[in-house]
N, C-alpha and C positions, 0 to 999 in steps of 0.2 A: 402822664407827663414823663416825657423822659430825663434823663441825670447829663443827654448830652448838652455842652454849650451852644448858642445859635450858631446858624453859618456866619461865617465871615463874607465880607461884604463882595468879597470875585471868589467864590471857592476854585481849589486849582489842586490839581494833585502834587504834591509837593514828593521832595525827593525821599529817597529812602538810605542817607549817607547821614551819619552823625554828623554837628559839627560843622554842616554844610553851611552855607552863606546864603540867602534870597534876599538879596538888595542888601546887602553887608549886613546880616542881623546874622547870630549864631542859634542854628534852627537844629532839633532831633525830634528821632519818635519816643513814644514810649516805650517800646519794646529797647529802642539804643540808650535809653537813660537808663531804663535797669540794671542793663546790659554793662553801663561806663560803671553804674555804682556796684556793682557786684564783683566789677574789675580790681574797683578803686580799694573800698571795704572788707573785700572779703564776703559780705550779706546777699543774700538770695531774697528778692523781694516778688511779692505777689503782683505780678502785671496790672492786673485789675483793679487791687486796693489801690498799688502806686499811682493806677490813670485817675481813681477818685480823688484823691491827694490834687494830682495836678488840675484838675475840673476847680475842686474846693479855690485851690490858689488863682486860675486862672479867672473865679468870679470875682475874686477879691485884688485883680489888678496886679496878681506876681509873677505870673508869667503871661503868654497871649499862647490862646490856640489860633493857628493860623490856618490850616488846611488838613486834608485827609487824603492819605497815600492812594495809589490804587488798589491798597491790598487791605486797606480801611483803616487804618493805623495813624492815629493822630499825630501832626507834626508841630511841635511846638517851641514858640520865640522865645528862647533864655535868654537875651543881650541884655536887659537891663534887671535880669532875676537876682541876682547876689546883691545890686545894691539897694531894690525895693526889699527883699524878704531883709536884710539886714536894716534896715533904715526901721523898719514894724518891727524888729528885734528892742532896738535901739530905745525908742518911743516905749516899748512895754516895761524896760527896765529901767528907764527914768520915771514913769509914773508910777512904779514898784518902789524905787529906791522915796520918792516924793510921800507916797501915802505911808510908808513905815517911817522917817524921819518925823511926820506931822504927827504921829501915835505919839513918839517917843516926847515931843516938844511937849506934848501935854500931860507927861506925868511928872 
């Protein structure tokens, strides 16, 4: 079995421009997200770990994989990733903040 997601439903080779637009969504590869965070941080990340990372997220509805380059380089939909990945932020730390107030109630 492999670790990749399914195709998408029209596979199409998508572009190879960070940043880019496909029907106004804000789409990169993983090699260009490394690439921005390495910019942005300072940090050198492992391509491979980083694409497991975004695989893991993109089963869990935080990002979408949308298509694959022709040079096989996965191109992936951020447009709505900052407010789902923070929104499952948000949720863990209210259910964090909830079960440590309920400890406390009861001493």
């Amino acid at each position: 079995m492999t670790d990749r997601p399914p195709s998408p439903p029209t596979p199409t080779a998508g572009p190879a421009i960070a940043d880019t637009t496909i029907e106004g969504r804000i789409v990169a590869t993983t090699s260009q997200l490394a690439a921005s965070i390495e910019e942005s941080l300072g940090c050198r990340l492992d391509e491979s770990v980083f694409e497991t990372l975004l695989l893991e997220l993109d089963r869990h509805g935080y990002v979408e994989w949308v298509s694959i380059t022709g040079t096989g380089d996965y191109v992936w939909d951020l447009s709505d990733a900052s407010d789902r990945i923070g929104d499952a932020i948000a949720r863990a730390v209210v259910a964090r903040l909830e079960s440590w107030l309920e400890g406390n109630a009861a001493e």
